[in-house]
NUFIMAR-795479 format. One record per residue: x, y, z of N, C-alpha, C, O in turn; residue number from 1; residue in three letters. Coordinates in Angstrom, 1 decimal, m for minus. Example, Ala and Ser with C-alpha at 12.3 -4.5 7.8 and 13.67 -1.06 7.14 Angstrom:
REM NUFIMAR-795479
n.x n.y n.z ca.x ca.y ca.z c.x c.y c.z o.x o.y o.z resi resn
13.2 m5.7 7.8 12.3 m4.5 7.8 13.2 m3.3 7.8 14.2 m3.3 8.5 1 ALA
12.8 m2.2 7.1 13.7 m1.1 7.1 12.9 0.0 7.9 13.4 1.1 8.0 2 SER
This chain:
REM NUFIMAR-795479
n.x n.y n.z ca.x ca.y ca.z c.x c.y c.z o.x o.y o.z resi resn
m82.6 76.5 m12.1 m83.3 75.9 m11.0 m82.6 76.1 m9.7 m81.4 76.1 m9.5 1 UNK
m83.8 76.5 m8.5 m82.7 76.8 m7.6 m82.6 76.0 m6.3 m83.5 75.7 m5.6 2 UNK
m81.0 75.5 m6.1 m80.7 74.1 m5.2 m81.6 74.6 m4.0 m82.0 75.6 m3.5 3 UNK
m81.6 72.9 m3.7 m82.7 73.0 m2.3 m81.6 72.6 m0.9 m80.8 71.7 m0.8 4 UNK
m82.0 73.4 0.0 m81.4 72.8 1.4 m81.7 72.5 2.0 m82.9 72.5 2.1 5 UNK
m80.8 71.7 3.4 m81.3 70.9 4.6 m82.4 71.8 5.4 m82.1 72.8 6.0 6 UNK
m83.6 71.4 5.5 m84.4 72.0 6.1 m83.9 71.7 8.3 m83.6 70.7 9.0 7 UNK
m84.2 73.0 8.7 m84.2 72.7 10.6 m84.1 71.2 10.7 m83.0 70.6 11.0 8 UNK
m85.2 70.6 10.3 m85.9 69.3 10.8 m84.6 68.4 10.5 m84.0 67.9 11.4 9 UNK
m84.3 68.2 8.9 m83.4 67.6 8.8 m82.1 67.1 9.8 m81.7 66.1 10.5 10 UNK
m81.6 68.7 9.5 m80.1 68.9 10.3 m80.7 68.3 12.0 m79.8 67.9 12.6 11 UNK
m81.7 68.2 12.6 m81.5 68.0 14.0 m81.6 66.8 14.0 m81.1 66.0 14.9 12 UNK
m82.2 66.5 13.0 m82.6 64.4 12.9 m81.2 63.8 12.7 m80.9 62.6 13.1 13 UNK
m80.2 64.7 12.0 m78.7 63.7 11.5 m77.8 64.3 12.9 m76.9 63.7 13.3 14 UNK
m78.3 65.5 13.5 m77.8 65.5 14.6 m77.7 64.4 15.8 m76.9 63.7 16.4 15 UNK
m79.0 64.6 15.9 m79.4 63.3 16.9 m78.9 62.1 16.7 m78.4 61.5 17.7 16 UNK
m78.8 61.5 15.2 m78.5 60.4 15.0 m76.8 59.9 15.2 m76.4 58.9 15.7 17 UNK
m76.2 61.1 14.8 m74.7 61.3 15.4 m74.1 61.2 16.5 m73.0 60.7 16.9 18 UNK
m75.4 62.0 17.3 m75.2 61.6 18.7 m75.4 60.0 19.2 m74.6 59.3 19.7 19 UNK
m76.3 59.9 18.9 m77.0 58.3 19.3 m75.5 57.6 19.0 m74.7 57.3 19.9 20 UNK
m75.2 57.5 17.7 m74.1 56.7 17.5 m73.0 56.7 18.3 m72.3 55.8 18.7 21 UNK
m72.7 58.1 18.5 m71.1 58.2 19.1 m71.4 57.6 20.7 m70.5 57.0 21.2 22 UNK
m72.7 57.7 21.5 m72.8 57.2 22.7 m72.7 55.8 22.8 m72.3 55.3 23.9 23 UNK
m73.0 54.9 21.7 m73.4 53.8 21.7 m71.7 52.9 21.5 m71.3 51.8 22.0 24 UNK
m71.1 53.8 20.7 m69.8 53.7 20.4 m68.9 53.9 21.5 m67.8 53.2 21.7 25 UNK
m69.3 55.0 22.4 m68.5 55.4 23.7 m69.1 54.0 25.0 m68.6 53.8 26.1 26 UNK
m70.0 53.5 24.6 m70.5 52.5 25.9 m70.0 51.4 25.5 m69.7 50.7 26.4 27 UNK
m69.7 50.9 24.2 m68.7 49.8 23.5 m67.5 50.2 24.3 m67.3 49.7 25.4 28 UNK
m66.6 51.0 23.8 m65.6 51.2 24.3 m65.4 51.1 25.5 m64.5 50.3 25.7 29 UNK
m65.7 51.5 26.5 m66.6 51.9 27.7 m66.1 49.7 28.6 m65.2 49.3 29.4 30 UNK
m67.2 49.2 27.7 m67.2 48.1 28.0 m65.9 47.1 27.7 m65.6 46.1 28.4 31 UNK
m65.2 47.7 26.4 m64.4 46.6 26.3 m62.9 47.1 27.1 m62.0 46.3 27.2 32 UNK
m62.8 48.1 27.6 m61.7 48.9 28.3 m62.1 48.1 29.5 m61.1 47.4 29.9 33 UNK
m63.2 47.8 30.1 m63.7 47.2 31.8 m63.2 45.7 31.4 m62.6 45.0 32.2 34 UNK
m63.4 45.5 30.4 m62.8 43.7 30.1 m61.9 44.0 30.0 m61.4 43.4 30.9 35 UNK
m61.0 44.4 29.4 m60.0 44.4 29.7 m58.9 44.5 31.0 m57.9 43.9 31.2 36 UNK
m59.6 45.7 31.8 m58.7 46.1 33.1 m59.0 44.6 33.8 m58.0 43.9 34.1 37 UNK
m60.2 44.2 33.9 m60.6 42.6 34.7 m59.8 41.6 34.1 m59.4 40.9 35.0 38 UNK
m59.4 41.4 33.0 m58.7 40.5 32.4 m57.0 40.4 32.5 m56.4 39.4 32.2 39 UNK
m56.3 41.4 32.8 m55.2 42.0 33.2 m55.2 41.9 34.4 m54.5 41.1 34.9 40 UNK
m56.1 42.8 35.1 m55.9 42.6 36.7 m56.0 40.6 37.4 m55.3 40.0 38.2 41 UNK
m57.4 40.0 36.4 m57.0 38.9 36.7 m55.7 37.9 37.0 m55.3 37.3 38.0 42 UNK
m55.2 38.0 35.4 m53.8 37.7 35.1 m53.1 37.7 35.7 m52.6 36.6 36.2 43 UNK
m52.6 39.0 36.1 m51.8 39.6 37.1 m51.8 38.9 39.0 m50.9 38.6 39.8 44 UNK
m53.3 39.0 39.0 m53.3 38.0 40.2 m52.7 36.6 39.9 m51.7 36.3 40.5 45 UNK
m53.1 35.8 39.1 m52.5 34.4 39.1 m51.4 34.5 38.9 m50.7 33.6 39.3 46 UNK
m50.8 35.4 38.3 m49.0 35.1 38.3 m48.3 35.4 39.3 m47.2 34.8 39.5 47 UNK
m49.0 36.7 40.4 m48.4 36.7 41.5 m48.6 35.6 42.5 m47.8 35.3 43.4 48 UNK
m50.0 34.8 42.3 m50.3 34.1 43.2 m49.2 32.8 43.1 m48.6 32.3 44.0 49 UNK
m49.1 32.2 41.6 m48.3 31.4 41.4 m46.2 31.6 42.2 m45.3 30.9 42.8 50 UNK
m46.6 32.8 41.6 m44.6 33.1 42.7 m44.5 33.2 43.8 m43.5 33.1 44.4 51 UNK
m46.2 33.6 44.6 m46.0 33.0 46.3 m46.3 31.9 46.6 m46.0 31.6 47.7 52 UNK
m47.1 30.7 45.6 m46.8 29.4 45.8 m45.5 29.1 45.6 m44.9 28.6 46.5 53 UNK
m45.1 29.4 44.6 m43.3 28.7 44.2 m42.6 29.0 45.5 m42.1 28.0 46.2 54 UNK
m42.6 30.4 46.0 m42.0 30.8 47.2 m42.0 29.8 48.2 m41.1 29.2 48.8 55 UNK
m43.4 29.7 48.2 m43.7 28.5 49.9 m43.0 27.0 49.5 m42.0 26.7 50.1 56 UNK
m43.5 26.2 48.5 m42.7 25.7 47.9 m41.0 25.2 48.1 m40.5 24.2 48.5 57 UNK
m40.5 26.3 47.7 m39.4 26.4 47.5 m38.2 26.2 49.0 m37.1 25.7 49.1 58 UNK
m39.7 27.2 50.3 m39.1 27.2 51.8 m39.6 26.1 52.4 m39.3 26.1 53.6 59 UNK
m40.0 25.3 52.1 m40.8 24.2 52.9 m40.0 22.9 52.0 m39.6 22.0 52.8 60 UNK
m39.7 22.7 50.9 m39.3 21.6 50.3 m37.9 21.3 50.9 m37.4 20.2 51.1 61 UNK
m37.4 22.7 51.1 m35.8 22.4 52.0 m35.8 22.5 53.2 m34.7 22.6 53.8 62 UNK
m36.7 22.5 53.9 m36.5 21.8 55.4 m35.9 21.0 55.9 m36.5 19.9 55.8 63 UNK
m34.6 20.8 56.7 m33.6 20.2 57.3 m33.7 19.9 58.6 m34.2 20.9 59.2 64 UNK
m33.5 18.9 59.2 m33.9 18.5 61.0 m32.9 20.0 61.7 m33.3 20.6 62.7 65 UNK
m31.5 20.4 60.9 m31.2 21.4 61.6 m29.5 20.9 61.9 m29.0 19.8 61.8 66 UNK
m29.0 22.5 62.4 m27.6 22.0 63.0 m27.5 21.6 63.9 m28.6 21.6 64.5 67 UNK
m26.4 21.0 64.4 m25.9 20.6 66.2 m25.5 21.9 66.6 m24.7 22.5 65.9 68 UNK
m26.0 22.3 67.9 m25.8 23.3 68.7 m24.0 23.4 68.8 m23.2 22.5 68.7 69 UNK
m23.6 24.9 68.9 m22.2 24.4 68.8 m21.1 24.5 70.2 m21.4 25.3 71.1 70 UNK
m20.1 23.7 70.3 m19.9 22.6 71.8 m19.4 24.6 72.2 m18.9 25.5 71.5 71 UNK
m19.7 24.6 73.2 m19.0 25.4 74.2 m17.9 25.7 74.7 m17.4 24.7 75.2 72 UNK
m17.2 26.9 74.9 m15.6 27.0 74.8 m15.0 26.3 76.1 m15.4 26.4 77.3 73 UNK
m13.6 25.6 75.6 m13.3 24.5 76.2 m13.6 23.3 76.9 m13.0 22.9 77.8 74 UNK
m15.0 22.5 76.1 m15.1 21.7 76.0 m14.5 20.3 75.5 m15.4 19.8 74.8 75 UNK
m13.9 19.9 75.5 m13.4 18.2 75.1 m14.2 17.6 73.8 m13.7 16.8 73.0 76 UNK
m15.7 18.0 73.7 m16.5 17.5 72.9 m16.4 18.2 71.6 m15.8 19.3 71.6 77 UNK
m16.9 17.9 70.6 m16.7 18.7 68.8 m17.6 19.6 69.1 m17.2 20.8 69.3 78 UNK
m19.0 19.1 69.3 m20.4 19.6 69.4 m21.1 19.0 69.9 m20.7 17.8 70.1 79 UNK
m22.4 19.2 70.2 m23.6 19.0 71.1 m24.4 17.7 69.8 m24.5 17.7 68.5 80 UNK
m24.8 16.9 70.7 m25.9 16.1 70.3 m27.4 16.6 69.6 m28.1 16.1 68.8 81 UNK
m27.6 17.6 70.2 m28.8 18.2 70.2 m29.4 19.4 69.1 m29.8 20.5 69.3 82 UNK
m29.3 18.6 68.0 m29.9 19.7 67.1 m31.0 20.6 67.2 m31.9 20.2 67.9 83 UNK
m31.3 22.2 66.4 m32.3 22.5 66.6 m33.3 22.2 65.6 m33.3 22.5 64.4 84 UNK
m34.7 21.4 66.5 m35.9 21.0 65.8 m36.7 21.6 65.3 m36.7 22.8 65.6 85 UNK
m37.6 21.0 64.4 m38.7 22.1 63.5 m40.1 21.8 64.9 m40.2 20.8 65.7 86 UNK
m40.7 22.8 64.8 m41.7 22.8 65.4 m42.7 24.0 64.6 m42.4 24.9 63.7 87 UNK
m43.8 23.6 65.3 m45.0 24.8 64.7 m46.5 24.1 65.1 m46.8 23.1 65.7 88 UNK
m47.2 24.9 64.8 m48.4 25.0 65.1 m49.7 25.5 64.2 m49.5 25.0 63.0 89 UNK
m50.6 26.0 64.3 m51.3 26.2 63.0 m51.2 27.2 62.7 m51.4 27.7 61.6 90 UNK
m50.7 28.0 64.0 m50.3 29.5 63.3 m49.2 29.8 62.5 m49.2 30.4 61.4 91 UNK
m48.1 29.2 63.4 m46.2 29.2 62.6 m46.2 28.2 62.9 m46.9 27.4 63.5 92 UNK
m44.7 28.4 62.1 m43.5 27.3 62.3 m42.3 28.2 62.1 m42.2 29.2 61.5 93 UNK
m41.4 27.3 63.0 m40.4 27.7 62.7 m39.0 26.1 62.5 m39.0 24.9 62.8 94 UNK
m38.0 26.8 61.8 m37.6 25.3 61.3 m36.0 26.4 60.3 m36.1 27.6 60.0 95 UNK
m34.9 25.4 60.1 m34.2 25.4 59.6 m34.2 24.8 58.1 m34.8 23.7 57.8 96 UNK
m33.6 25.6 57.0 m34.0 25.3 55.4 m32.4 26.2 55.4 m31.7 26.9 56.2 97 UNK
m32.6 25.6 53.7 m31.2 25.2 52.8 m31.5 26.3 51.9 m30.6 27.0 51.4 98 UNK
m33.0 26.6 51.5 m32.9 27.6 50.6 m34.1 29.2 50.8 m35.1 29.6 50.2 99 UNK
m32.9 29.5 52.1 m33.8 31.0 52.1 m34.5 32.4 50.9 m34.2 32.5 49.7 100 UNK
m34.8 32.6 51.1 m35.1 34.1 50.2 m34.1 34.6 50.0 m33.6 34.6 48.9 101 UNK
m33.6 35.2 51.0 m32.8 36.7 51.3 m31.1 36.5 51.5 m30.2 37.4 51.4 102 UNK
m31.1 34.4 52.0 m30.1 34.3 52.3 m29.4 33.4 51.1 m30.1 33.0 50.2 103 UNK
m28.3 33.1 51.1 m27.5 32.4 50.6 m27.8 30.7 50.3 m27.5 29.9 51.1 104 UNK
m28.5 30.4 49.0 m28.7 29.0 49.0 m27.7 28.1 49.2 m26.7 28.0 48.4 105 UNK
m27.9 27.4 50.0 m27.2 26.1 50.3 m26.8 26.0 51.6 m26.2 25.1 52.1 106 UNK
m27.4 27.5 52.5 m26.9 28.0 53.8 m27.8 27.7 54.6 m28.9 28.2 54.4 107 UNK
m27.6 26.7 55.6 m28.8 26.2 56.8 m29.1 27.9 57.0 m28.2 28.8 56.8 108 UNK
m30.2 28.0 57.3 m30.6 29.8 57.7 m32.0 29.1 58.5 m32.8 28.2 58.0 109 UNK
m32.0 29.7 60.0 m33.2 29.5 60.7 m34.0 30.6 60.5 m33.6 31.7 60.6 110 UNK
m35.5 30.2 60.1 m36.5 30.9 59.3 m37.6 30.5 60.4 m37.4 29.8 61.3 111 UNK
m39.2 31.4 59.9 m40.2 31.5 60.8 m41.3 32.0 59.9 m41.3 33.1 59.4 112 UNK
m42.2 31.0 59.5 m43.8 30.8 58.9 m44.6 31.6 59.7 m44.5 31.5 60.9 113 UNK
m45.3 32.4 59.2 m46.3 33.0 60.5 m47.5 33.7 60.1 m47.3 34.8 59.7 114 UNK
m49.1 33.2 60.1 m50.0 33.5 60.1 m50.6 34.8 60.8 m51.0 34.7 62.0 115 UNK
m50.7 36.1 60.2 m51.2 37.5 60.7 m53.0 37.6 60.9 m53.7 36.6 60.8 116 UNK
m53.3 38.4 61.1 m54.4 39.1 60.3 m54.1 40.4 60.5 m54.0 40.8 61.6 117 UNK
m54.0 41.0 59.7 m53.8 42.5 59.8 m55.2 43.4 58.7 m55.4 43.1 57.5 118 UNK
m55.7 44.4 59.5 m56.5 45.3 58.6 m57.7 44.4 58.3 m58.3 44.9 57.4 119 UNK
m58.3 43.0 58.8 m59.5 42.3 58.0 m58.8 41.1 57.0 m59.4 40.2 56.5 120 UNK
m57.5 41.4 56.9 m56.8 40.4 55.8 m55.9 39.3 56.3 m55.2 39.7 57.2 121 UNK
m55.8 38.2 56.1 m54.5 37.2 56.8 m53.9 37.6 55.8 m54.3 37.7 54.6 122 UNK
m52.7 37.8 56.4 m51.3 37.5 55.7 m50.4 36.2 56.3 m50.3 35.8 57.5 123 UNK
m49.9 35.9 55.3 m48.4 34.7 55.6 m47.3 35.3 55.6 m47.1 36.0 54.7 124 UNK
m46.3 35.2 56.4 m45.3 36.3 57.0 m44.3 35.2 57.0 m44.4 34.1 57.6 125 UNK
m43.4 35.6 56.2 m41.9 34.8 56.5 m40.5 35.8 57.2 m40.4 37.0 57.0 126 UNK
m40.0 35.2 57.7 m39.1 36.1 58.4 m37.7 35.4 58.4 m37.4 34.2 58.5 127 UNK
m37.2 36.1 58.3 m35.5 35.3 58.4 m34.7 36.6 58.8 m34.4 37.6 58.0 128 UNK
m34.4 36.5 60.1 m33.0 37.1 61.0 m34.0 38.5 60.9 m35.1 38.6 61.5 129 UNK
m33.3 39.6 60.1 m34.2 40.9 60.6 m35.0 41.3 59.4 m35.3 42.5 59.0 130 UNK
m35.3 39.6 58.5 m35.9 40.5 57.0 m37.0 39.6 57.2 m36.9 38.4 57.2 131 UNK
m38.2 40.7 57.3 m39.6 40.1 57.0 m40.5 40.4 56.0 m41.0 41.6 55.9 132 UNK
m40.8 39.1 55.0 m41.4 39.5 53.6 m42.9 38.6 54.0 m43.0 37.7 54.8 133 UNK
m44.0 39.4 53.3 m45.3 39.0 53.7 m45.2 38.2 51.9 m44.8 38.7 50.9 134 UNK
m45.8 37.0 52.1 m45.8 35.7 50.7 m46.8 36.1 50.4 m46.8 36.0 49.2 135 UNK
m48.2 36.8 50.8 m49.2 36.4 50.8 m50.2 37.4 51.3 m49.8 38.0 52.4 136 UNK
m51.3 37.8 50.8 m52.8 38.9 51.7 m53.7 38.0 51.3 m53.3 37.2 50.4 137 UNK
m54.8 38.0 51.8 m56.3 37.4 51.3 m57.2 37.9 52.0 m57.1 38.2 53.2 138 UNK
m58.6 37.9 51.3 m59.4 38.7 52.1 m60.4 37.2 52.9 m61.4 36.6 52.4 139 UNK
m59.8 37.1 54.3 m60.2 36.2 54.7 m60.1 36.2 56.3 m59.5 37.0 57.0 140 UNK
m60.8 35.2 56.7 m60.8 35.8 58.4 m60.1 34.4 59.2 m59.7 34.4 60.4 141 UNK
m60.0 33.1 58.5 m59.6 32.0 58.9 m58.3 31.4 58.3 m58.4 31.3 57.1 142 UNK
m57.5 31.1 58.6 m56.4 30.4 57.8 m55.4 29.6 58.6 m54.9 30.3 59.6 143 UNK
m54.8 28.3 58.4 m54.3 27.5 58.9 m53.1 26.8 58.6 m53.1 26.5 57.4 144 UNK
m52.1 26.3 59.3 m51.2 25.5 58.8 m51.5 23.9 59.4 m52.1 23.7 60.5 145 UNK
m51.0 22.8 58.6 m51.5 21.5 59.1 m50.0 20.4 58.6 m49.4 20.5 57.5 146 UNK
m49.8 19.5 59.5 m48.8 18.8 59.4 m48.6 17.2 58.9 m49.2 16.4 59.5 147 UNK
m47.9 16.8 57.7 m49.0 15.3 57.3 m47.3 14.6 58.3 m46.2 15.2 58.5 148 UNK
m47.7 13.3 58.8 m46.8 12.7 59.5 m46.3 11.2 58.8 m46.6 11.1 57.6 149 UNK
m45.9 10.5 59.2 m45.0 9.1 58.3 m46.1 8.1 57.5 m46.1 7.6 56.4 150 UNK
m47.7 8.0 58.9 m48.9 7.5 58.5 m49.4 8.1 57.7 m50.5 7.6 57.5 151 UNK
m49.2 9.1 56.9 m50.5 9.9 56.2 m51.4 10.9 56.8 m52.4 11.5 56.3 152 UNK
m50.9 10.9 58.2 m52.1 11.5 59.2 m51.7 12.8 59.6 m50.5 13.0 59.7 153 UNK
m52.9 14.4 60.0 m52.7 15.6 59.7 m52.5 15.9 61.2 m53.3 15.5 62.1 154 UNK
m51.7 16.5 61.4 m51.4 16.9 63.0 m51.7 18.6 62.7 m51.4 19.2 61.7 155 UNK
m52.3 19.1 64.2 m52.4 20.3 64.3 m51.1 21.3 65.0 m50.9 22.5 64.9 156 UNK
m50.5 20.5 65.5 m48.7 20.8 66.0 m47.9 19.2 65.7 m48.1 18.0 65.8 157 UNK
m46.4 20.6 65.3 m45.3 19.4 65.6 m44.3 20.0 66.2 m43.9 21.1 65.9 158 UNK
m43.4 18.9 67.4 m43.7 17.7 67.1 m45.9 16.9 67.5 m46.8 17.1 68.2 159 UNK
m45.7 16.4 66.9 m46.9 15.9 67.5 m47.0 15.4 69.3 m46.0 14.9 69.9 160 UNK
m48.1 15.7 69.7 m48.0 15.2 71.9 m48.5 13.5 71.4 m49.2 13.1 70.5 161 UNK
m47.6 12.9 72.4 m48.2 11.8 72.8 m47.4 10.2 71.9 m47.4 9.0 72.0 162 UNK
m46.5 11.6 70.9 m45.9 10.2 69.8 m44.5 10.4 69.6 m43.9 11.5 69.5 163 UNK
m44.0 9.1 69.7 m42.5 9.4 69.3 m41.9 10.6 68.2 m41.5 10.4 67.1 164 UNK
m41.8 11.5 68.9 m41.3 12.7 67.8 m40.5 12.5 66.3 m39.5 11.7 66.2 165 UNK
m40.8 12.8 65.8 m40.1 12.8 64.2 m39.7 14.2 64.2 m40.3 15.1 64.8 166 UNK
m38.5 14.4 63.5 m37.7 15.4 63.4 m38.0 16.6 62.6 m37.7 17.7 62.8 167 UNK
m38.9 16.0 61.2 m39.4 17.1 60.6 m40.9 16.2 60.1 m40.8 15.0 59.9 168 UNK
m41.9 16.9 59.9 m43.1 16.2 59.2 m42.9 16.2 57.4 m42.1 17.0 56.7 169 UNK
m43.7 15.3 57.1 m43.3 14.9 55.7 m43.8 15.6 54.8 m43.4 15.3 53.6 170 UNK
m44.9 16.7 55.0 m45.2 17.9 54.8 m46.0 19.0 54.9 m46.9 18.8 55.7 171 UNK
m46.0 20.0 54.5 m46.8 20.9 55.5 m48.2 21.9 54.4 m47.8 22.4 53.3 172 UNK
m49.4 22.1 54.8 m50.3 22.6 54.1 m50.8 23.8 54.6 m50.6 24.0 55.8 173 UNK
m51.4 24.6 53.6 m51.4 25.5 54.0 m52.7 26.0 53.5 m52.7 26.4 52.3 174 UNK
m53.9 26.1 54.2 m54.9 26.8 53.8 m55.8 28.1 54.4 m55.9 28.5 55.5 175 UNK
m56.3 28.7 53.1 m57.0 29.8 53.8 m58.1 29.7 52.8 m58.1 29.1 51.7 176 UNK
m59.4 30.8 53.5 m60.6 30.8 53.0 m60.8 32.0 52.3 m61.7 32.8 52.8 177 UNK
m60.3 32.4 51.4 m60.7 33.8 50.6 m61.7 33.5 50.1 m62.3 32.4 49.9 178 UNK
m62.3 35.2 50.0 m63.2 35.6 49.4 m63.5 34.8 47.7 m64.6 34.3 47.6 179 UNK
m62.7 34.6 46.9 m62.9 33.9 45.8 m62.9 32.8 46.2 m63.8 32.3 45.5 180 UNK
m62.4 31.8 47.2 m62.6 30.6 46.8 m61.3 30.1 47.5 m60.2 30.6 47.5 181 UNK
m61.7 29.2 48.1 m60.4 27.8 49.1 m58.6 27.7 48.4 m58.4 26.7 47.8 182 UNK
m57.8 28.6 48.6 m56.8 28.4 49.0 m55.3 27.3 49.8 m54.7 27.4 50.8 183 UNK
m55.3 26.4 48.7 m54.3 25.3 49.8 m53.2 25.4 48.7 m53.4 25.6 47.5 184 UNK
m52.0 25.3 49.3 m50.7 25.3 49.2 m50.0 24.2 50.3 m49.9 24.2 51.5 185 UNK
m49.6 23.3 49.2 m48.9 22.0 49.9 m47.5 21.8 49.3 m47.0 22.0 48.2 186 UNK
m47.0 21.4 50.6 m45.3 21.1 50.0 m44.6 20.1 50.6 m44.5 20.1 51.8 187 UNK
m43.9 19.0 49.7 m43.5 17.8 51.0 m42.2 18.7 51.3 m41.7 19.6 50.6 188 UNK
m41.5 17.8 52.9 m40.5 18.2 52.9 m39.7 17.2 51.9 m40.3 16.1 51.6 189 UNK
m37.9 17.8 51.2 m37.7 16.8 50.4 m36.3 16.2 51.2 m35.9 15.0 51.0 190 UNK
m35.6 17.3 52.3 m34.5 16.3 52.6 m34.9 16.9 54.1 m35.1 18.0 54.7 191 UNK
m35.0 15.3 54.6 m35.6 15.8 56.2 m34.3 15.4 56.8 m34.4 15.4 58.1 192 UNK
m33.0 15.2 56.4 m31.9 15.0 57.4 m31.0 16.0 56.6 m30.8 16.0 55.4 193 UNK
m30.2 16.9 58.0 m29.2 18.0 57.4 m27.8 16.7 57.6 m27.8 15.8 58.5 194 UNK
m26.8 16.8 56.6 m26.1 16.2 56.7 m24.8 16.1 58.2 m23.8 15.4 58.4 195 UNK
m25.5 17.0 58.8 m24.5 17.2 59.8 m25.3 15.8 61.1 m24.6 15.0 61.7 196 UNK
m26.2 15.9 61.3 m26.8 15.4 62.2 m27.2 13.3 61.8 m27.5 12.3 62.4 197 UNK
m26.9 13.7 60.5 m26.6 12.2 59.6 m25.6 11.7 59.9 m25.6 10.6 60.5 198 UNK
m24.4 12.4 59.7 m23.2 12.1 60.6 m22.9 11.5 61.8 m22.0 10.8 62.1 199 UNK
m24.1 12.3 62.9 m23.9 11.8 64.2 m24.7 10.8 64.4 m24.6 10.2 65.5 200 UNK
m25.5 10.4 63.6 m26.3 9.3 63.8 m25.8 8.3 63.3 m25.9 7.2 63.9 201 UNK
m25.0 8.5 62.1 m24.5 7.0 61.2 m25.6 6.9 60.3 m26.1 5.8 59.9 202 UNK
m26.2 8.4 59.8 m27.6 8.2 58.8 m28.3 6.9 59.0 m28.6 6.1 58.1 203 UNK
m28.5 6.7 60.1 m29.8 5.7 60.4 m31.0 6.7 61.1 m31.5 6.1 62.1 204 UNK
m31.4 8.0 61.0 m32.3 8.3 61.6 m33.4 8.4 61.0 m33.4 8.3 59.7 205 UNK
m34.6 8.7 61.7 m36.1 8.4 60.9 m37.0 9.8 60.6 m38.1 9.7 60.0 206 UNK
């Protein structure tokens, strides 16, 4: 008897169907490679985003009223009365902290907060002496710093006009309007008196 074979028709039909399959198989793949790079890239954003919160965090919780200026040669006096104060506005601040980035923790280091836009993007720009690290990009066109005071209440600069100055505000927020979605980063200060200026007061200051 003599064997029978795949006729034309056949072979194009198991062709086709091979094809069909391996496309359908390459658009799976296809799809789950794109969930994944999104899912990763996501990730990746929240963990960086979380270590420039920690960051800010970290420079804002040690905020210090600051040193006493130091007395001038041949003077009679130790040092000057006059510490240097935190001030700022919605763009920066600048202010004296215990625990820099770049510098030596536990080292008063005078530092400088500072709201960019560069390229369509705000950046948050920290600076200390001649090292400036950007915390932060967002794709956003508005972004602010805001000051909470002894009341509860949000000042747009400090010291605040018009009120008995306080030495450091009790803490500082920080928002911006990205493309994804509202942005705030808050941090109290936690020691608003540097021990040197405690001293000259007899730690009764407010």
């Amino acid at each position: 008897m003599k064997a029978r074979g795949f006729t034309l028709i056949e072979v194009l039909v198991v062709i086709v169907l091979l094809g069909l399959m391996t496309f359908l198989l390459m658009q799976t793949m296809s799809q789950v490679m794109f969930l994944r790079f999104r899912f990763v890239s996501h990730l990746e954003s929240l963990q960086v985003g979380r270590v420039q919160e920690h960051w800010y965090r970290q420079i804002v919780s040690s905020v210090i009223t600051g040193l006493p200026a130091p007395a001038s040669t041949g003077s009679s006096t130790s040092s000057s009365t006059s510490p240097k104060v935190f001030k700022g506005d919605e763009k920066k601040f600048s202010a004296m902290i215990l625990n820099p980035l770049s510098g030596f923790i536990g080292a008063p280091t005078q530092i400088q907060m500072q709201i960019d836009q560069v390229g369509g993007k705000i950046q948050l720009t920290y600076s200390e002496g001649a090292t400036s690290l950007v915390l932060g990009a967002w794709n956003a066109d508005k972004a602010k710093l805001s000051y909470l005071d002894k009341k509860g209440e949000w000042k747009e600069e400090w010291p605040p006009m018009g009120r008995v100055p306080q030495l450091t505000p009790y803490g500082i927020l920080f928002e911006v309007n990205d493309a994804a979605g509202p942005i705030l980063w808050f941090a109290s200060v936690q020691q608003r008196h540097s021990p040197w200026t405690e001293k000259q007061s007899g730690g009764m200051m407010e």
